[in-house]
N, C-alpha and C positions, 0 to 999 in steps of 0.2 A: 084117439089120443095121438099127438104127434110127440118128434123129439121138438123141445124146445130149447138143449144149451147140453152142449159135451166140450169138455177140455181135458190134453192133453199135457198142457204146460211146456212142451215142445218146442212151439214156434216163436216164443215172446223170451224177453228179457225181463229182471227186478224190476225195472223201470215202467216199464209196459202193465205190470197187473193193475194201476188205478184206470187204466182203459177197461177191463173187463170186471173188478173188484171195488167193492168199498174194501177198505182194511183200517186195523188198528192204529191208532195213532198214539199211542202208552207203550212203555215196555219196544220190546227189540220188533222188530217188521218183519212181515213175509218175506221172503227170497225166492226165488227162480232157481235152482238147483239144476244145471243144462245136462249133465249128465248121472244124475245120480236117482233114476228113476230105475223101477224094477226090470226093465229091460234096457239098458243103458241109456233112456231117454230122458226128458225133462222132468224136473219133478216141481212140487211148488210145498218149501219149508217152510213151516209156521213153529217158530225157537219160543221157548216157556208160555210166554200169553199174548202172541201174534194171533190173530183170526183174522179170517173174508167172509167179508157175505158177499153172493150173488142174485137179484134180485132179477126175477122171472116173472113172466105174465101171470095173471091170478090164474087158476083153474082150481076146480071141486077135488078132483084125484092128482094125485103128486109122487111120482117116482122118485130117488135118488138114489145111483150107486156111488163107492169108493171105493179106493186101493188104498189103506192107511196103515203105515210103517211105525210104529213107535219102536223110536230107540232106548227112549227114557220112558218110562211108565213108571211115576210115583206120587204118591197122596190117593187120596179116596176121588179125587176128581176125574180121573182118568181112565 
């Protein structure tokens, strides 16, 4: 197993995630957050019904970690 994809959100600007992101196109868009990450670095906001995908090479077993913040957590969906 290798790594295939780690992001800090750090290095890029708003503008910059359709370089590494599909994103929403409905509803408000992802942000780049440059400093409002848990250790005062980048972070990447996704406001009411923003989403990314990132799409990876196939493989049979599939890791993924995160660091997820919710500030608002409301409805059953969340």
């Amino acid at each position: 197993m290798a790594l295939l994809f780690i992001d800090g959100f750090d290095h890029y600007q708003t503008s910059d995630i359709p370089k590494n992101y599909s994103q929403s196109s409905v509803g408000t868009p992802a942000t780049i957050l440059p400093t409002s990450g848990r250790r005062g670095g980048g972070c990447l906001n996704l406001p009411n019904s923003a989403w990314v995908i990132k799409n990876i090479a196939s493989s049979t077993n599939v890791i993924v970690g995160a660091a997820i913040n919710l500030t608002t957590a409301t409805g059953q969906n969340n």
